[in-house]
N, C-alpha and C positions, 0 to 999 in steps of 0.2 A: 407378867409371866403368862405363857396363855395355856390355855387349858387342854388337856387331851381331846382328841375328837371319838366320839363314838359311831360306829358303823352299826347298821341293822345284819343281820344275818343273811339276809336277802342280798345287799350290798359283796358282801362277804362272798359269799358262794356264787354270786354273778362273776367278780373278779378271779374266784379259784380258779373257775373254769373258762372263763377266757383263756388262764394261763395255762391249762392243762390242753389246748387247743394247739399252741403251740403259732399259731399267725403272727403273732406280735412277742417282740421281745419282754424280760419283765421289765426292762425301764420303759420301754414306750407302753408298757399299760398300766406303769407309775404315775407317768407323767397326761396319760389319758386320764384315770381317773383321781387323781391329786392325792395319792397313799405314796408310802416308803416301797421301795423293791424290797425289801427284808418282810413286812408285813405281804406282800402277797405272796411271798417263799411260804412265810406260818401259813395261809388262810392256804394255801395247794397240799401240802402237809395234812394239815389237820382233814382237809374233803377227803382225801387216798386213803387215811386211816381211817374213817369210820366207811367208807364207799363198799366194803366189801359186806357189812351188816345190812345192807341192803338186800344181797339176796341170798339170807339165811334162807334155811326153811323154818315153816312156820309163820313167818312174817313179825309182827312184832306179839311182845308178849302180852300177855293180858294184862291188866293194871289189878296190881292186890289192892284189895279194898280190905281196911281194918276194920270188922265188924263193930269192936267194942267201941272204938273212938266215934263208929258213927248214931250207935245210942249214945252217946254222951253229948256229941254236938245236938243231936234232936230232943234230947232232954232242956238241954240250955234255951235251944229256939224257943222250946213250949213256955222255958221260966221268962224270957222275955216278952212273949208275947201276952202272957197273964199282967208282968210290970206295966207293959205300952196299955192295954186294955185299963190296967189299975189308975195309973195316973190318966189318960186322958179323961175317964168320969169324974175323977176330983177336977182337972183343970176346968173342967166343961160351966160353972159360974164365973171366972175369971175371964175366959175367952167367947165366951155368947156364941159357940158356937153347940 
């Protein structure tokens, strides 16, 4: 049984837009790049629908950062890094170094 193939996104959106070019049919840019014609119909689809977010205003949004999650994650760092400091002084007669 063989496996599904995975495409990068890159792949992905080289093909969309080949197809949205309109030079080559979508079987001869099936058969160019060894995908189904159904699967470049999705990938021309899917580019059209997000293509118009590209020129919102504004551009893109700012990325929320969760305050609290990120004392908690730098709380953890510090508890780790007191363990890595704790244990390497005990191992330091085992490992000579």
């Amino acid at each position: 049984m063989s496996k599904r193939k995975q495409h990068y996104p890159e792949f992905k959106a080289k093909v969309a837009l080949e197809a949205l070019k309109g030079e080559e049919t979508v079987s001869e840019l099936a058969s160019r790049f060894g995908v189904r014609p159904t699967m470049i119909y999705q990938w021309r689809r899917a580019l059209l629908e997000v293509a118009s977010g590209v020129f919102e205003r504004g551009g893109r949004k700012a990325l929320e950062v969760d305050e609290e999650q990120v004392k908690d994650l730098h709380a953890k760092i510090g508890e780790l890094a007191v363990a890595n400091d704790f244990l390497a002084r005990k191992l330091k007669p085992w490992t000579g170094k």
